[in-house]
C-alpha positions as CSV (number, residue, x, y, z in Angstrom):
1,X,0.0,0.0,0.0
2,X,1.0,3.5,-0.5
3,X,2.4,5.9,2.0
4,X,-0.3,8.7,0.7
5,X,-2.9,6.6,0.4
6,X,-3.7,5.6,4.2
7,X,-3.9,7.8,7.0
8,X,-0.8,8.3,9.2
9,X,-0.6,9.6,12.6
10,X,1.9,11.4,14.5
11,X,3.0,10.1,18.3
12,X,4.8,11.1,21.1
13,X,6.0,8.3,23.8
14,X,7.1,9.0,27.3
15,X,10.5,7.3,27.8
16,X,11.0,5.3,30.9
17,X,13.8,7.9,31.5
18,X,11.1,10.6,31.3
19,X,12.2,12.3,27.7
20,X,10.2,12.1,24.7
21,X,10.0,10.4,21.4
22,X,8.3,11.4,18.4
23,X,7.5,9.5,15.6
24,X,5.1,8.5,12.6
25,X,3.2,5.5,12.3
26,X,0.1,3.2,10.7
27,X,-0.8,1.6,13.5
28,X,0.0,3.5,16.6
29,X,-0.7,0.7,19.1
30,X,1.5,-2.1,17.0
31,X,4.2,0.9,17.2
32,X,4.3,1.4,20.6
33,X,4.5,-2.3,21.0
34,X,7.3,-2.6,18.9
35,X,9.4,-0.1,20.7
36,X,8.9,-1.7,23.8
37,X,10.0,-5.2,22.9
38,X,12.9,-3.7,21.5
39,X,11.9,-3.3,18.0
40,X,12.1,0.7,17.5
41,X,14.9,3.2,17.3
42,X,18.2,3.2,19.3
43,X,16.6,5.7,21.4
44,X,13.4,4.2,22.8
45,X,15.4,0.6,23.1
46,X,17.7,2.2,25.6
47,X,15.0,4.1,27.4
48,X,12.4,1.3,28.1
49,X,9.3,1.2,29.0
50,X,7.9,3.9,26.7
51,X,4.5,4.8,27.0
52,X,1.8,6.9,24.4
53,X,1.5,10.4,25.6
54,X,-0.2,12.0,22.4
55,X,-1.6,11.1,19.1
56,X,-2.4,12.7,16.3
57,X,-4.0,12.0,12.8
58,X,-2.7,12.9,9.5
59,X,-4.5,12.4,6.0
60,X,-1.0,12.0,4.4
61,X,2.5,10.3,5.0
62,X,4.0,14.1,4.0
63,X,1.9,16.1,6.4
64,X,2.8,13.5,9.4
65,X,6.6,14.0,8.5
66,X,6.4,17.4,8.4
67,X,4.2,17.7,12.1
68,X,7.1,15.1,13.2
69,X,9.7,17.6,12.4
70,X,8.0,20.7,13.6
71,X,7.2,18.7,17.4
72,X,11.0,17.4,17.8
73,X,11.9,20.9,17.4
74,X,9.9,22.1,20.3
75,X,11.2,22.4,23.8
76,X,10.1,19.8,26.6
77,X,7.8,22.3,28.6
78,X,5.8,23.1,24.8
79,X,5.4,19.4,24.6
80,X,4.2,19.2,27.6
81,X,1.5,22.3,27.2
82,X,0.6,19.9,23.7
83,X,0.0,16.5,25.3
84,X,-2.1,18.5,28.6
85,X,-4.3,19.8,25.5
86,X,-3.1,23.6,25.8
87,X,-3.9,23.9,29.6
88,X,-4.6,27.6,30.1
89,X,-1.4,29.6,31.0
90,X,-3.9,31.6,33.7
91,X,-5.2,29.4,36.8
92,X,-9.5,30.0,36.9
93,X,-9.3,33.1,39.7
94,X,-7.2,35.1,37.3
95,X,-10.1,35.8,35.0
96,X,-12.0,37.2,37.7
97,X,-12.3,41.0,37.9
């Protein structure tokens, strides 16, 4: 099957050392699998157990690679803000006059 022609999502693990991973993948939950038996990247098989933190669907292989690059480029604490789904930056009380 084509790359373009399924729908690709973009996911970001939790490390058992607490760092993240980002990556693109078919099947999210085979993925995840994979890295924790040892199948995935260098990184995650050195940093076992991972865990899914975020997902996110893509219509295309392109537009998954390109969200990939643009979320390893972001700082731990924007990562963070993505995966609590953009938590206000102002607690409640703050709004009041």
């Amino acid at each position: 099957m084509k790359k373009e022609s399924q729908e690709w999502f973009v996911y970001m693990l939790r490390c058992g050392d607490d760092s993240y991973y980002v990556g693109v993948a078919t099947d999210v939950k085979d993925r995840v699998k994979e890295h924790n038996a040892g199948q995935g990247c260098t990184y995650t098989k050195r940093r076992r157990p991972v865990e899914l933190a975020y997902v996110e669907p893509h219509e295309d292989y392109a537009s998954a690679r390109r969200r990939e690059a643009q979320l390893k480029g972001w700082r731990r604490e924007k990562k963070e803000w993505l995966i609590d789904g953009f938590p206000s930056t102002h607690p409640p009380d703050s709004l009041r006059a």
